[in-house]
C-alpha atoms as an extended CHARMM CRD file, in Angstrom:
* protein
*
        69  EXT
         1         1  UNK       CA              0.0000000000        0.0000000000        0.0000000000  PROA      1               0.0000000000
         2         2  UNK       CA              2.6340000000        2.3080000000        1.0910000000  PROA      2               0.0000000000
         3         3  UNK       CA              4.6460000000        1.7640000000       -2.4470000000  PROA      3               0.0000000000
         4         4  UNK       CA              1.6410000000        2.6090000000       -4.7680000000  PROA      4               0.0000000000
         5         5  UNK       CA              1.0340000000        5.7840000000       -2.7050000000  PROA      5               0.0000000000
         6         6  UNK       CA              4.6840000000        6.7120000000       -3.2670000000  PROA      6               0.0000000000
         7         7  UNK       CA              4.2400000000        5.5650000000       -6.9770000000  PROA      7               0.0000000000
         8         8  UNK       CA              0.8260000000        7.5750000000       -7.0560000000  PROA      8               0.0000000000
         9         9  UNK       CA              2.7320000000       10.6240000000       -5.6440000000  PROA      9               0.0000000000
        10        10  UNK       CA              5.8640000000       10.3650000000       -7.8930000000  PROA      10              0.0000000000
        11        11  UNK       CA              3.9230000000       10.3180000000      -10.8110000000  PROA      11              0.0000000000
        12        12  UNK       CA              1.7100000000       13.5390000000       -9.9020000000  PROA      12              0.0000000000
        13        13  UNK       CA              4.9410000000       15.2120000000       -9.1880000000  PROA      13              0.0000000000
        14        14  UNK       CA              6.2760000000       14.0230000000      -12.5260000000  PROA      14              0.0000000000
        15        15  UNK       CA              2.7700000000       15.7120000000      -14.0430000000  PROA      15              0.0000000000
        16        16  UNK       CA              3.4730000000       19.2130000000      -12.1770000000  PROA      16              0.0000000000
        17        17  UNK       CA              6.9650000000       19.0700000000      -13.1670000000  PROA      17              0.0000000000
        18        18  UNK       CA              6.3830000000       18.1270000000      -17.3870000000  PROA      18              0.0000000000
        19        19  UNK       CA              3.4440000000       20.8990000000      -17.4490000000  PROA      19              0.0000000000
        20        20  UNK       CA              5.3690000000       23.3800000000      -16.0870000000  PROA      20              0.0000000000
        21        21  UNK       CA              8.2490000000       22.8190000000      -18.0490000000  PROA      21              0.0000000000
        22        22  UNK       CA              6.1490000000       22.6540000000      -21.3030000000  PROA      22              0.0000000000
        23        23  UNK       CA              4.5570000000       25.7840000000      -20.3440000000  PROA      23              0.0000000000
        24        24  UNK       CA              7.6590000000       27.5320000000      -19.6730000000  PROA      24              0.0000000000
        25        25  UNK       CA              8.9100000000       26.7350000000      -23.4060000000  PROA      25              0.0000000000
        26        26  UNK       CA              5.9460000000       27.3490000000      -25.1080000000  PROA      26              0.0000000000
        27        27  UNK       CA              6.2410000000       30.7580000000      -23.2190000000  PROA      27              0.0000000000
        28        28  UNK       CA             10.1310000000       31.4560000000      -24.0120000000  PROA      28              0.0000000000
        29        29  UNK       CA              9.8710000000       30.5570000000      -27.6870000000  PROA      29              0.0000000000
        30        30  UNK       CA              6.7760000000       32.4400000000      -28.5620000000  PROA      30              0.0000000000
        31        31  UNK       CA              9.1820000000       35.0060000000      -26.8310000000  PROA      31              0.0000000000
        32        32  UNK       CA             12.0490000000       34.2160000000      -29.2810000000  PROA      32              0.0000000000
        33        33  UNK       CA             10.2430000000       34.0050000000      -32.3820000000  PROA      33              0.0000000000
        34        34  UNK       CA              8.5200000000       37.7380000000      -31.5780000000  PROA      34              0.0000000000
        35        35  UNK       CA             11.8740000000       39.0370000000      -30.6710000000  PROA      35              0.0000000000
        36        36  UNK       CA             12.9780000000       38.0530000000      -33.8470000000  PROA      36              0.0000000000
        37        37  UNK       CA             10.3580000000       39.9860000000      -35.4620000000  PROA      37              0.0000000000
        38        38  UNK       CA             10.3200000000       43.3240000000      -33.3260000000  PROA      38              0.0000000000
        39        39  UNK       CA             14.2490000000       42.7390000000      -32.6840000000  PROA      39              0.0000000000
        40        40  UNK       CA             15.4430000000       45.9170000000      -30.3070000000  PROA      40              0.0000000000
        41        41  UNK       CA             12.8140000000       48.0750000000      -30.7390000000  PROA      41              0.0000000000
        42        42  UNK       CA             11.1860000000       48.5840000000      -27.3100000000  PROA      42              0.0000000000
        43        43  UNK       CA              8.2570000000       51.0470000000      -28.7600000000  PROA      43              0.0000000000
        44        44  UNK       CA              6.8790000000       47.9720000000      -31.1920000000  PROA      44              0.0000000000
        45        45  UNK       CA              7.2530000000       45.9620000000      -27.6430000000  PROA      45              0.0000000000
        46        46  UNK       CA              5.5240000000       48.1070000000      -25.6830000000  PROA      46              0.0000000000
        47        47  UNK       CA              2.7020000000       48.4070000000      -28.2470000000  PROA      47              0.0000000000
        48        48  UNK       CA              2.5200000000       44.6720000000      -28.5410000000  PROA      48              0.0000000000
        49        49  UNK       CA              2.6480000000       44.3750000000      -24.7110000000  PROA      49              0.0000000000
        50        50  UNK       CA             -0.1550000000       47.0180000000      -24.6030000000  PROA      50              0.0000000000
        51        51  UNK       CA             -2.2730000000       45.1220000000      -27.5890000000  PROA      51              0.0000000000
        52        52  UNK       CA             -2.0680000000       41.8890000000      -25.9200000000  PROA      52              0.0000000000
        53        53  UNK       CA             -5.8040000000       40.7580000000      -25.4320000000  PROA      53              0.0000000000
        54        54  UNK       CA             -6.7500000000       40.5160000000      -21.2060000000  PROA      54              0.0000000000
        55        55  UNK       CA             -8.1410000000       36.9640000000      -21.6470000000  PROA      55              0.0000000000
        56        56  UNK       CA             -5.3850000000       35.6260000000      -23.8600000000  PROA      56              0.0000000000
        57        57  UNK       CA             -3.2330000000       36.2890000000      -20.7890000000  PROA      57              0.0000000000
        58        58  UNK       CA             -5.5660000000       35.0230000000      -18.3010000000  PROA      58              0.0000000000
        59        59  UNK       CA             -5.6260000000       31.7710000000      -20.1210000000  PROA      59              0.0000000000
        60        60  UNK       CA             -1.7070000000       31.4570000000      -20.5070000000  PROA      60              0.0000000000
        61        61  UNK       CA             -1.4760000000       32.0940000000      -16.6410000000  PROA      61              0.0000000000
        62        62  UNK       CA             -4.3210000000       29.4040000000      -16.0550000000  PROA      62              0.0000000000
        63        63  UNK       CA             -2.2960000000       27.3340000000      -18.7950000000  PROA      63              0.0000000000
        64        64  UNK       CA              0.3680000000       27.3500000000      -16.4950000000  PROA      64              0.0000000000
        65        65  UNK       CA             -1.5510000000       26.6450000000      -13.1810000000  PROA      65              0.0000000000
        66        66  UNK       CA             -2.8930000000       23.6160000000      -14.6740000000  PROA      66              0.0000000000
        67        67  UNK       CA             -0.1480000000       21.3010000000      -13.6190000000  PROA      67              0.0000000000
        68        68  UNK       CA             -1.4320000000       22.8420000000       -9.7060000000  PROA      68              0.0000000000
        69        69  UNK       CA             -4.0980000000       21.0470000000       -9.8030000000  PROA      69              0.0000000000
């Protein structure tokens, strides 16, 4: 009993672990590939921060909560 509960636990923490991590990537490269396309320029970053919808970034933060719960 006690080993499937450890089994049952390392594989939830496994779970948190790989959906965090994918998160995290998806998050950096989308970063990558728009830095490549505004490069330096912090005005077209700051207007693509500012045009970012509010619910687009409310579900990337749930997105990345997911592996919580």
């Amino acid at each position: 009993m006690m080993m499937k509960l450890l089994l049952l636990a390392a594989i939830i923490l496994v779970k948190i672990l790989l959906s965090k991590g994918v998160a995290l990537v998806l998050i950096i490269l989308s970063f990558m590939l728009k830095g490549k396309q505004l490069y330096k320029s912090t005005l077209e970053w700051n207007e693509y921060f500012l045009s970012l919808n509010d619910n687009l970034v409310w579900l990337n933060l749930q997105f990345v909560d997911i592996g919580t719960f």
